[in-house]
Structures are given as structure tokens and as C-alpha cells.
PyMOL CGO cylinders between C-alpha atoms (Angstrom):
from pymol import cmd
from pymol.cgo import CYLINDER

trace = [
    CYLINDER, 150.86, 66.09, 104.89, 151.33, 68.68, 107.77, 0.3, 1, 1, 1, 1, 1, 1,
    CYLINDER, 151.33, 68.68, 107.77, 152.65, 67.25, 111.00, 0.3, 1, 1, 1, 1, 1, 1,
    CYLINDER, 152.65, 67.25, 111.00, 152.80, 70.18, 112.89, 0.3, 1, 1, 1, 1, 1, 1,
    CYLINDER, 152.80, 70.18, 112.89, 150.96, 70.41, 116.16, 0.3, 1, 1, 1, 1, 1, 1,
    CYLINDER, 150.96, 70.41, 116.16, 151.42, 74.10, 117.23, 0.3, 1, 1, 1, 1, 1, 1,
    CYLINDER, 151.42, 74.10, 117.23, 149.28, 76.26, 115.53, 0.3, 1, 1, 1, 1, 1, 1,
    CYLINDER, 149.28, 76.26, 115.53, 150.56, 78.29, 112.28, 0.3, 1, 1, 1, 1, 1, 1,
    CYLINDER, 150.56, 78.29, 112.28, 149.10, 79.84, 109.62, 0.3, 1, 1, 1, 1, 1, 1,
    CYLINDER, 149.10, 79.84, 109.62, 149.38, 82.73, 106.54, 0.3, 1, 1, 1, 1, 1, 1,
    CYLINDER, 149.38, 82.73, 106.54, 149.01, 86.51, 107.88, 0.3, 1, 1, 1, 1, 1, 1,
    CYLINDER, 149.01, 86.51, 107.88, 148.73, 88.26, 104.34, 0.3, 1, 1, 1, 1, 1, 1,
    CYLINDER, 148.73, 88.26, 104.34, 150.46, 85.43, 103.10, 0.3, 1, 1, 1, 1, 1, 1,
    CYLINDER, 150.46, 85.43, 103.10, 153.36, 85.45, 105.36, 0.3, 1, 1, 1, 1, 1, 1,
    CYLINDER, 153.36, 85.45, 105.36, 153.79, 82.48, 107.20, 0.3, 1, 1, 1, 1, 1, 1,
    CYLINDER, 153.79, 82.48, 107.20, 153.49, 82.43, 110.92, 0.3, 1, 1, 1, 1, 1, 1,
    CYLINDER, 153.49, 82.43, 110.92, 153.34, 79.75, 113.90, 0.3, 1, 1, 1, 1, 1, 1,
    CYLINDER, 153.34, 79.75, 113.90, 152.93, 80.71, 117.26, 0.3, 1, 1, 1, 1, 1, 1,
    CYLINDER, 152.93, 80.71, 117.26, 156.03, 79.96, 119.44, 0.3, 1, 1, 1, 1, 1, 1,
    CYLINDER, 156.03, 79.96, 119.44, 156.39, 77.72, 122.95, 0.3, 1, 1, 1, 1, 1, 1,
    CYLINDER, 156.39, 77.72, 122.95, 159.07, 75.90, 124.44, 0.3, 1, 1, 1, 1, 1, 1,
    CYLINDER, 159.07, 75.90, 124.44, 159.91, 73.04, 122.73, 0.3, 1, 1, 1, 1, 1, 1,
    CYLINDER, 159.91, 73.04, 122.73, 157.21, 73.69, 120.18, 0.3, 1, 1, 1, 1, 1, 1,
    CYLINDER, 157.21, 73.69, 120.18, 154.72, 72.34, 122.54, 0.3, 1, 1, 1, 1, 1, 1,
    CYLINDER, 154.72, 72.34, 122.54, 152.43, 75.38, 122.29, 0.3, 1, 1, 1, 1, 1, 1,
    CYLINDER, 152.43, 75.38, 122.29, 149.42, 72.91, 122.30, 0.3, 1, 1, 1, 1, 1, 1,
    CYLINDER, 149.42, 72.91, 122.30, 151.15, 69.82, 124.23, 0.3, 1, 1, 1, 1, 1, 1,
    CYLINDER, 151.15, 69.82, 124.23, 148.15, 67.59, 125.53, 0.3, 1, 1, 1, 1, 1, 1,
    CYLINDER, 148.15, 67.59, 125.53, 145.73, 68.70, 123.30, 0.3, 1, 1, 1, 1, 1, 1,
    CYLINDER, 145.73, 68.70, 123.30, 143.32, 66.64, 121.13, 0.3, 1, 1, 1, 1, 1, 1,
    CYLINDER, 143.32, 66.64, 121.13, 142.97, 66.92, 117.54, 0.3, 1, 1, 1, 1, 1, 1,
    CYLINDER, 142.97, 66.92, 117.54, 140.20, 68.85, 117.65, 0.3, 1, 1, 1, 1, 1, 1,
    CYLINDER, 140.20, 68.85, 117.65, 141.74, 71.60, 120.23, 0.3, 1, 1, 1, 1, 1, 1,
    CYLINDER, 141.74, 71.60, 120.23, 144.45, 72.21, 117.75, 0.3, 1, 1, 1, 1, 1, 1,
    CYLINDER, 144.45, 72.21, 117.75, 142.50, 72.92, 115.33, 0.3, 1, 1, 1, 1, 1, 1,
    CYLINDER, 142.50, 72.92, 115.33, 140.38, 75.25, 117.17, 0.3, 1, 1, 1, 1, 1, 1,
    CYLINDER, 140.38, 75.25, 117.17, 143.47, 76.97, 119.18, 0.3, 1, 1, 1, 1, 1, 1,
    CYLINDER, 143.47, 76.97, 119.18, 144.71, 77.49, 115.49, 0.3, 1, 1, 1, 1, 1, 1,
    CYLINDER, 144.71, 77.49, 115.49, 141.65, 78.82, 113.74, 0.3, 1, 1, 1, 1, 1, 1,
    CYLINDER, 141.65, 78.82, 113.74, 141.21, 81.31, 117.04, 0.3, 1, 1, 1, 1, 1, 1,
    CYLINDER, 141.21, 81.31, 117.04, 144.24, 82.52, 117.43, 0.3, 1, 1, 1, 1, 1, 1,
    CYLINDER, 144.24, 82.52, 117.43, 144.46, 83.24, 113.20, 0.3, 1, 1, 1, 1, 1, 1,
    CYLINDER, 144.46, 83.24, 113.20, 140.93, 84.91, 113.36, 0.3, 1, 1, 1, 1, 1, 1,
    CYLINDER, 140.93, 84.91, 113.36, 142.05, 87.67, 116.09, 0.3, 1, 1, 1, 1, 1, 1,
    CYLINDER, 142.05, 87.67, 116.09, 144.92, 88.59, 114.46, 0.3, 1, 1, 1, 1, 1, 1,
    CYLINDER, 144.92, 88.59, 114.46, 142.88, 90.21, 111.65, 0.3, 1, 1, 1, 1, 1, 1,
    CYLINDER, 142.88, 90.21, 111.65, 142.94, 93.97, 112.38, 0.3, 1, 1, 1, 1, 1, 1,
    CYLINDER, 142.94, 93.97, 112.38, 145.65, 93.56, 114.56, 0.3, 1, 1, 1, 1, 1, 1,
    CYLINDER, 145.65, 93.56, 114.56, 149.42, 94.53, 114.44, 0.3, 1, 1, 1, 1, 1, 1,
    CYLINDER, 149.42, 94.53, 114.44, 151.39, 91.47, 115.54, 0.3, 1, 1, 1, 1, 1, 1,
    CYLINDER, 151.39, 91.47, 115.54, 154.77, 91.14, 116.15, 0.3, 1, 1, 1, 1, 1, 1,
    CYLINDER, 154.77, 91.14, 116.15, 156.74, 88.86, 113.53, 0.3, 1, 1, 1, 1, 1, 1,
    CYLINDER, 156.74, 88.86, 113.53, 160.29, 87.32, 114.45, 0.3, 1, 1, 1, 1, 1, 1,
    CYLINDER, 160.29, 87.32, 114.45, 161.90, 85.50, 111.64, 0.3, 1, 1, 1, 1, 1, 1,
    CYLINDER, 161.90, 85.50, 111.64, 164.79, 82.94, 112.13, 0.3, 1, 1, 1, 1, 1, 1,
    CYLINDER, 164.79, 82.94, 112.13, 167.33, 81.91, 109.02, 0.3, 1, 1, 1, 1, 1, 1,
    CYLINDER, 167.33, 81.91, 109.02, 168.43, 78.82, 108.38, 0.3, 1, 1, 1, 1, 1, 1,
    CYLINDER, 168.43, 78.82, 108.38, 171.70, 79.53, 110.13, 0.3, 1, 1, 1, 1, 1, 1,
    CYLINDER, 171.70, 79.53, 110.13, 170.09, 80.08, 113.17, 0.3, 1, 1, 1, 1, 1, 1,
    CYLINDER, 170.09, 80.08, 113.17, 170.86, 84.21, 112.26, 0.3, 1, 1, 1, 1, 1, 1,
    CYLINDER, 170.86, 84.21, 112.26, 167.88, 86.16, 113.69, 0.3, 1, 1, 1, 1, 1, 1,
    CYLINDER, 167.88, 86.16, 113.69, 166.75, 89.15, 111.81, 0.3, 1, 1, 1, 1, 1, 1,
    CYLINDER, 166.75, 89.15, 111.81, 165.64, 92.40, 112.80, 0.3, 1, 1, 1, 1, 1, 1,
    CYLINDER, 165.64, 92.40, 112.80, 161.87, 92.36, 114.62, 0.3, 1, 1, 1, 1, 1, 1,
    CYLINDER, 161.87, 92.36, 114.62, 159.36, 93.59, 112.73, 0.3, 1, 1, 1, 1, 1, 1,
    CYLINDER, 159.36, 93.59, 112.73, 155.22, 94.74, 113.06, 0.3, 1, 1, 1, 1, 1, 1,
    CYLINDER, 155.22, 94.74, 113.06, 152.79, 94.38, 110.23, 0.3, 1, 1, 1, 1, 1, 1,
    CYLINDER, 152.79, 94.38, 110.23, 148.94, 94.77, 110.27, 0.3, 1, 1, 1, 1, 1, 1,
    CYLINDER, 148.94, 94.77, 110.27, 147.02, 91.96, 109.56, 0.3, 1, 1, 1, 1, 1, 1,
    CYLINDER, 147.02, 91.96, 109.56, 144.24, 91.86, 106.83, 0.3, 1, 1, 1, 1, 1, 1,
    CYLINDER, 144.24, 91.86, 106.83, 143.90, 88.65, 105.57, 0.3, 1, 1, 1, 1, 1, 1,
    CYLINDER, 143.90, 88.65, 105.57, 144.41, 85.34, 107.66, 0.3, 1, 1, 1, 1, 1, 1,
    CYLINDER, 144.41, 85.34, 107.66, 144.42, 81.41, 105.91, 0.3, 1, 1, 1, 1, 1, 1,
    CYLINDER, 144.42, 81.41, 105.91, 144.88, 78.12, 107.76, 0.3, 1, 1, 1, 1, 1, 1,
    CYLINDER, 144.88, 78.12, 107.76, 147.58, 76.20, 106.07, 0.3, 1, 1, 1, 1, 1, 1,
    CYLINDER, 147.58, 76.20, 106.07, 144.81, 73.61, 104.60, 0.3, 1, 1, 1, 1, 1, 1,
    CYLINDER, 144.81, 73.61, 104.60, 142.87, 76.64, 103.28, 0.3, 1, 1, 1, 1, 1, 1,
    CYLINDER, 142.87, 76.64, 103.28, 146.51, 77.90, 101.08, 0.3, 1, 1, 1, 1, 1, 1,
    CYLINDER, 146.51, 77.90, 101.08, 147.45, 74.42, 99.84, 0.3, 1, 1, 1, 1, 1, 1,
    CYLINDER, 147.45, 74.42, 99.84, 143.25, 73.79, 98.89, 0.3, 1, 1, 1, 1, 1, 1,
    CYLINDER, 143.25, 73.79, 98.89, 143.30, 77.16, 97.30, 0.3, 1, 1, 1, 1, 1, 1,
    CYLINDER, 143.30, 77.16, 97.30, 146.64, 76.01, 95.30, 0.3, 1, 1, 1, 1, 1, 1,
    CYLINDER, 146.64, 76.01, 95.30, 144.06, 73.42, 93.83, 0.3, 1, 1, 1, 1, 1, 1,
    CYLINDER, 144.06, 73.42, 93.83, 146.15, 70.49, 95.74, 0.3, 1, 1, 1, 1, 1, 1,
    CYLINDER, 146.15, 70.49, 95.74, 145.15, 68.06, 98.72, 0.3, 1, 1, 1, 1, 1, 1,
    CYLINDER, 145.15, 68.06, 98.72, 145.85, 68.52, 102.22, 0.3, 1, 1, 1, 1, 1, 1,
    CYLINDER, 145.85, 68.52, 102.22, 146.12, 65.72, 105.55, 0.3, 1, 1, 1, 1, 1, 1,
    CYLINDER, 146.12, 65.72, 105.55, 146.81, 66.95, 109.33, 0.3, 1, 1, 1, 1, 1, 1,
    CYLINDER, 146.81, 66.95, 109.33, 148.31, 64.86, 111.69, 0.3, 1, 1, 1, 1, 1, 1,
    CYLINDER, 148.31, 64.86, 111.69, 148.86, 67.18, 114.71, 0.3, 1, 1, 1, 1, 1, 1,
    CYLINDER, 148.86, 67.18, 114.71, 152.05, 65.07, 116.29, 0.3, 1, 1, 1, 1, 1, 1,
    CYLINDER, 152.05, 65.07, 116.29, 153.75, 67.11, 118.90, 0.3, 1, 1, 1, 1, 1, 1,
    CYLINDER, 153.75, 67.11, 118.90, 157.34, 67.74, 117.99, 0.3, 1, 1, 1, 1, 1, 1,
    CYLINDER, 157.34, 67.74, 117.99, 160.54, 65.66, 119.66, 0.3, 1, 1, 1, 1, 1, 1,
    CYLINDER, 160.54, 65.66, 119.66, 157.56, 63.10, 120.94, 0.3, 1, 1, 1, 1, 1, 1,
    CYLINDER, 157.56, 63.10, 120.94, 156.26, 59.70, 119.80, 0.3, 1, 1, 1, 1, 1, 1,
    CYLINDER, 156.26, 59.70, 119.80, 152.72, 60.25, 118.53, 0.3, 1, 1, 1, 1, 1, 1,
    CYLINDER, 152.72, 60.25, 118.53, 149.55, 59.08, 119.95, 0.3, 1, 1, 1, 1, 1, 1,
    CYLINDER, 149.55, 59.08, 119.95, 148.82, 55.48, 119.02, 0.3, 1, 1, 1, 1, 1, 1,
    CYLINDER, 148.82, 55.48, 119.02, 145.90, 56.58, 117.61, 0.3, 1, 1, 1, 1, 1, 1,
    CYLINDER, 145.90, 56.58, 117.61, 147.41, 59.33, 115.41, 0.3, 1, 1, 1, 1, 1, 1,
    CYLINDER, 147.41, 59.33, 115.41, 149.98, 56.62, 114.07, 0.3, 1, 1, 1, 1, 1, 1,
    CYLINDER, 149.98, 56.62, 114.07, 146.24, 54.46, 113.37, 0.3, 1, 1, 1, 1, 1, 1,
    CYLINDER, 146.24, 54.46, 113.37, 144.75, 57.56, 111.84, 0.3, 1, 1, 1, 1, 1, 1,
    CYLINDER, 144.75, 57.56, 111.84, 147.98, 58.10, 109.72, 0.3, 1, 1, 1, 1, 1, 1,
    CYLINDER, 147.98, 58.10, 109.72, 148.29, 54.35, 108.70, 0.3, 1, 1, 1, 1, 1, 1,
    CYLINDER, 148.29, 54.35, 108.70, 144.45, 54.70, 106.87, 0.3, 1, 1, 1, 1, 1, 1,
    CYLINDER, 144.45, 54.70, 106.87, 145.70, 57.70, 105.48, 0.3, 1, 1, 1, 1, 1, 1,
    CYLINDER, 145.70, 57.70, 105.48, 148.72, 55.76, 103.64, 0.3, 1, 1, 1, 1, 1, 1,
    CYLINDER, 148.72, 55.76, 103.64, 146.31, 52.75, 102.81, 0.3, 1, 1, 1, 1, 1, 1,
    CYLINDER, 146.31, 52.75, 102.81, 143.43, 55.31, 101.42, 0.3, 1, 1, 1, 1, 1, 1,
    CYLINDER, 143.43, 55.31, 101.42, 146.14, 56.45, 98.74, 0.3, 1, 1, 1, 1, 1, 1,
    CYLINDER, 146.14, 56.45, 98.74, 146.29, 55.56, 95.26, 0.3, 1, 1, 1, 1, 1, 1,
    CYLINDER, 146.29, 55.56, 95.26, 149.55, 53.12, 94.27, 0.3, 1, 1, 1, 1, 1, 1,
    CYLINDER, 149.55, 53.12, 94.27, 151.20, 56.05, 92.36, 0.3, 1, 1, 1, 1, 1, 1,
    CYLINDER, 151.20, 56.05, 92.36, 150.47, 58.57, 94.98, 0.3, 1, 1, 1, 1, 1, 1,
    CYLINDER, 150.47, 58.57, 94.98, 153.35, 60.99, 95.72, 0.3, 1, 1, 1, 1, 1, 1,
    CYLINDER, 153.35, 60.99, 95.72, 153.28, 62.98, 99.08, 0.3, 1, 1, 1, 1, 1, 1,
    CYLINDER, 153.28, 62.98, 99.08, 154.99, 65.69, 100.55, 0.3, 1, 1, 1, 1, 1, 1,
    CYLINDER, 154.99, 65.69, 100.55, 155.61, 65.74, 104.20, 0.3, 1, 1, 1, 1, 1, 1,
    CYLINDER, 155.61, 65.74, 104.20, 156.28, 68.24, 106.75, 0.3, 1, 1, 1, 1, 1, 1,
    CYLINDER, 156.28, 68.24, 106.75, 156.60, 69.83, 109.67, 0.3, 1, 1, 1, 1, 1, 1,
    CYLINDER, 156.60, 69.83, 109.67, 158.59, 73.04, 111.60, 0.3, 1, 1, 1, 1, 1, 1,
    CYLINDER, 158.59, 73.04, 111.60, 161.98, 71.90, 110.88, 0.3, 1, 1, 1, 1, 1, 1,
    CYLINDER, 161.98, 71.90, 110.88, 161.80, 68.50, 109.46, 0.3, 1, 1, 1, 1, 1, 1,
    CYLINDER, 161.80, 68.50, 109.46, 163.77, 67.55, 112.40, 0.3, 1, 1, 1, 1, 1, 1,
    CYLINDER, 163.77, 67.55, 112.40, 161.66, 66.26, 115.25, 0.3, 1, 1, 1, 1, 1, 1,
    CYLINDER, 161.66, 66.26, 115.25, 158.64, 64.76, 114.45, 0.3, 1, 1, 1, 1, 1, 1,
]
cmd.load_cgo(trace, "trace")
């Protein structure tokens, strides 16, 4: 289950997520602007250099980098490629989620079978 709102992805397998204050890149959006912001933005970065920052766990930033994009996957088209199943609930992080995400999340959970095992996430497992 991916909770994550802002949009993110796999450039050549590395993963990336495009950056906003607060992680509200895509604050006030609907479902379905998400997932078109996210497919977008992931489809004209092929061919392109982008910039990549990458944060440790410790907060420690390392060294900026470039790298030339080939090959771009949503993260539903990695974990379906992996052979396993995947569920979006875009839920903006630090916020309470829509009622109708929380609805959409609760016939998720009910649609399971009773020895179902899930794995939940989101940027930082921290605000969501």
C-alpha cells in the first residue's frame, strides 16, 4: 500500500519523488490529478538530465549529482513487474485524509483475504 501523495517514481531504477514544502507538491489535488501530475512529470524526464539530491537517514546530505534518464516506471508498474500487488491511497503527508480516501481505504481492508499480509508506506513513515 503506497500512501504517498507527491508524485515519485524509478528513473533507471533509482528512486525519485519530486520535492515541495511540506511534501505537499500536489496539496488539493484529486486522486486522479496525482496520478496524472505523476505519470507527466515521469514521462518528460526520459531523455533528460535531471538533477538528483539524496538525503541519509541521519539527515547527512550527499554530494548533488546529474544522471540521464532512459527508462522511467511508476511505483505500481515496479512492484506489478516484481509479480506482487499494489493499492494507492494518495493521503497528503502531516494531514488527516479525505473522508472519502479513509472510505476508499476501509473497502480496501474489507476486500482482503483473512490471512492477507500488507506492507505499508509512505516518504518517511512518519506523517501520514
Amino acid at each position: 500500500v503506497d500512501l504517498r501523495e507527491e508524485s515519485h517514481g524509478f528513473a533507471d531504477g533509482i528512486p525519485i519523488s519530486w520535492h515541495g514544502p511540506r511534501d505537499w507538491g500536489n496539496i488539493g489535488k484529486n486522486r486522479h490529478a496525482v496520478l496524472r501530475d505523476e505519470k507527466d512529470r515521469l514521462h518528460h524526464t526520459i531523455g533528460q538530465a535531471i538533477t538528483l539530491y539524496q538525503q541519509e537517514k541521519d539527515d547527512a546530505v550527499l554530494p548533488v549529482r546529474t544522471a540521464s534518464v532512459s527508462r522511467v516506471q511508476t511505483e505500481k508498474e515496479l512492484v506489478q513487474e516484481a509479480g506482487l500487488h499494489y493499492y494507492r491511497i494518495t493521503a497528503t503527508d502531516h494531514l488527516w485524509p479525505r473522508p472519502e480516501t479513509i472510505d476508499r481505504f476501509i473497502r480496501f481492508v474489507q476486500s482482503l483475504p483473512p490471512q492477507a499480509w500488507i506492507h505499508v508506506h509512505c516518504e518517511a513513515g512518519n506523517g501520514r
